[in-house]
C-alpha positions as CSV (number, residue, x, y, z in Angstrom):
1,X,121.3,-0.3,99.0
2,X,120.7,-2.4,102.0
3,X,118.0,-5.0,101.4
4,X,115.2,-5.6,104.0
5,X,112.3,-8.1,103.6
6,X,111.7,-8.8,99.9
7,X,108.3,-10.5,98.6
8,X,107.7,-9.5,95.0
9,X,109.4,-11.2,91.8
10,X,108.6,-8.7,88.6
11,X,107.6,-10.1,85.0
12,X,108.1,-7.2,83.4
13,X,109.8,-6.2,79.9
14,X,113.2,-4.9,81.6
15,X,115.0,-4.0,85.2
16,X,117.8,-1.7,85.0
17,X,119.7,-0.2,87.8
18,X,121.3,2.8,87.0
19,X,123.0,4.0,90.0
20,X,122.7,2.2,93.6
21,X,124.6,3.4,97.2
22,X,124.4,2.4,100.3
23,X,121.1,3.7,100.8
24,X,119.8,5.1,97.7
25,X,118.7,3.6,94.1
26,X,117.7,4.7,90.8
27,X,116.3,2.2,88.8
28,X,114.8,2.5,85.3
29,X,111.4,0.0,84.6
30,X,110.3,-1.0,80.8
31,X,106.5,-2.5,81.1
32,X,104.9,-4.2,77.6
33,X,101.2,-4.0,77.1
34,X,99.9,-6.1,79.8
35,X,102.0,-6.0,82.5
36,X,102.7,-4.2,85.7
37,X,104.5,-3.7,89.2
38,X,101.7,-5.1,91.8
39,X,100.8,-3.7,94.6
40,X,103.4,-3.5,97.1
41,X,104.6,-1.1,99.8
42,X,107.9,0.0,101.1
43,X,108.6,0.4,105.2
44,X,111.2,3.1,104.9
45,X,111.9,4.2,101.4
46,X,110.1,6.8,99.4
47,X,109.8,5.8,95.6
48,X,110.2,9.2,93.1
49,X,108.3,8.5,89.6
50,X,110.0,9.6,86.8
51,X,107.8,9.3,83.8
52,X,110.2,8.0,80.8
53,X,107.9,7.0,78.4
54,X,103.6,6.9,79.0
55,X,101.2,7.4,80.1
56,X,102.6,5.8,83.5
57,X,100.2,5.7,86.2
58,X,100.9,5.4,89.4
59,X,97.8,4.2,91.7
60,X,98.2,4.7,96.0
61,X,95.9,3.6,98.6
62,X,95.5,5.6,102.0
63,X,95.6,8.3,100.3
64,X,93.7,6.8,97.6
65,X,94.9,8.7,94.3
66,X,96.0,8.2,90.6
67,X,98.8,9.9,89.1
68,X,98.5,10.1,85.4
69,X,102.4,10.8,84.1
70,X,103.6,11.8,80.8
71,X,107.3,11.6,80.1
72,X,109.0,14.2,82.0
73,X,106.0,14.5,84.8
74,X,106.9,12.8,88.7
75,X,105.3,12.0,91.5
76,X,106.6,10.6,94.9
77,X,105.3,7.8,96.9
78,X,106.2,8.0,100.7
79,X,106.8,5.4,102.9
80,X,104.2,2.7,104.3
81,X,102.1,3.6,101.2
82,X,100.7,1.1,98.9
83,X,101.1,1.6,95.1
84,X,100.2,-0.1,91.8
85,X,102.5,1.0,88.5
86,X,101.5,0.1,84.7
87,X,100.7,2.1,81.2
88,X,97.3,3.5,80.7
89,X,94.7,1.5,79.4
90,X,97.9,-1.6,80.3
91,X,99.8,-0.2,76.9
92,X,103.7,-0.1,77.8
93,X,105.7,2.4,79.8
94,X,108.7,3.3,80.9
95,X,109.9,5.1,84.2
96,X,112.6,5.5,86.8
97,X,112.5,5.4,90.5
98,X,115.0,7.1,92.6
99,X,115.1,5.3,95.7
100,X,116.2,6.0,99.4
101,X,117.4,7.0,101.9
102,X,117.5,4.0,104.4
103,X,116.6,0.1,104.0
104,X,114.8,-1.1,100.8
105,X,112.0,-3.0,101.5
106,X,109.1,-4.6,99.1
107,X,105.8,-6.0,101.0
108,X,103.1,-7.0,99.0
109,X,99.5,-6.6,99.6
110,X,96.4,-7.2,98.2
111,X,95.2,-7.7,94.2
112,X,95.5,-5.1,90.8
113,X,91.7,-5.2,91.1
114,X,92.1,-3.4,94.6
């Protein structure tokens, strides 16, 4: 996947891609108790939640929403929309995101306490 502007370094348990093109990614995330992926947004890509292992939950600003997932439950985030990922009550998760189409980007904004 072509890489646009990146700002965001993730301490989390694991990163694995599974499959990446020339404009689409899947990706599978591993978050201990504790951690999370920031808030961020993406300029042309929509991110598709697959839960894995949960509760993951999936926060968005503008629309303003939480997205409780159990494994086997999604959820997409479009484009130009902020989101917050981690486990419920910041226990550990596991999820993919499928990727694409067009430029990866990864712009961070604001604070988890948002």
């Amino acid at each position: 996947m072509k890489q646009g502007q990146t700002s965001m370094t993730l301490d989390i348990a694991k990163y694995e891609i599974a499959m990446e093109g020339a404009d689409m990614r899947a990706v599978v995330l591993t978050l201990d108790r504790g951690q999370n992926v920031p808030w961020h947004y993406h300029s042309a890509i929509t991110d598709a939640f697959v839960c894995l292992k949960g509760p993951t939950i999936v926060e968005t600003r503008a629309p303003r929403n939480t997205y409780v997932l159990n494994a086997g439950e999604r959820c997409d985030v479009p484009p130009m929309t902020a989101h917050y990922v981690h486990g419920l009550d910041d226990g550990p998760c596991q999820f993919m995101i499928l990727q694409g189409t067009g430029v990866y980007d990864n712009v961070s904004v604001g604070g988890a306490g948002d």
